[in-house]
C-alpha positions, 0 to 999 in steps of 0.5 A, a space after each residue: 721262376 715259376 716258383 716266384 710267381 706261385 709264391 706272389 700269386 699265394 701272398 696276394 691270395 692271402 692278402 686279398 682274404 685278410 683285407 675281406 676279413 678285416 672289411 668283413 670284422 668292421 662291417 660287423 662290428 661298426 655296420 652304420 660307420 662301414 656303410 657310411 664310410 663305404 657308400 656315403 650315407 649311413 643305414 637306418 636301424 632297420 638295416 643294421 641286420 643286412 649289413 651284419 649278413 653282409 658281414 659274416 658272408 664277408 668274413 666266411 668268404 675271406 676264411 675260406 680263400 686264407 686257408 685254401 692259400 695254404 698248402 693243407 688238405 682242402 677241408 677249409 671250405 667246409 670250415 668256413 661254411 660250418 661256422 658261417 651258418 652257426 654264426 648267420 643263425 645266431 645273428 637271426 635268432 638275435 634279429 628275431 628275438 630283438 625286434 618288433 617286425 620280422 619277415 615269414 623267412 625269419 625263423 625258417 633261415 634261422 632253423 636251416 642256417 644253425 641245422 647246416 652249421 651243426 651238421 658239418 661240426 662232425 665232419 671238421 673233428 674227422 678231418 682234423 683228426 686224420 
């Protein structure tokens, strides 16, 4: 009995992360047409790049729940946190290069997201190897 329950428990885990990813990949890709979709009203040019923040935030968050459903060691979340920050730095570095007007944060978080994403690279090929 308790096994059934822990088995629905660790498909509705996996169905809530799959569903984060999904919602996640789309407000990544399609960012106006999520937003309108989702709150009625479509973004301007200028929130674009909060949308597609919002995205990868989404995308990590539902990585790290998918795998942390399974029964493997708990070396995910710093998976999803190693390519979470590479991926938020690369899309500042766009956001940066791209446009006209950028904040005094702009350059700082793209520099710290990428320096955390590289850090915890050796970490995953240690885990994966033992």
């Amino acid at each position: 009995m308790q096994l059934n329950s822990m088995r629905r428990t660790s498909l509705l885990f996996r169905f809530s992360a799959g569903f984060e990813i999904l919602g996640g990949i789309f407000a990544l890709v399609l960012p106006i047409k999520f937003c309108s979709l989702l709150f009625g009203y479509a973004l301007v040019t200028e929130q674009v790049g909060i949308a597609r923040l919002f995205a990868l935030a989404i995308i990590a968050l539902g990585g790290a729940c998918w795998e942390a459903s399974s029964h493997a060691p708990m070396q995910n979340p710093r998976r999803s946190l190693c390519y979470y920050n590479i991926a938020v730095g690369l899309l500042l570095t766009s956001i940066g290069v791209s446009q006209d007007v950028i904040g005094v944060l702009l350059w700082p978080g793209v520099f710290i997201h990428l320096a955390i994403g590289i850090l915890l690279l050796p970490g995953l090929r240690k885990l994966e190897i033992s």
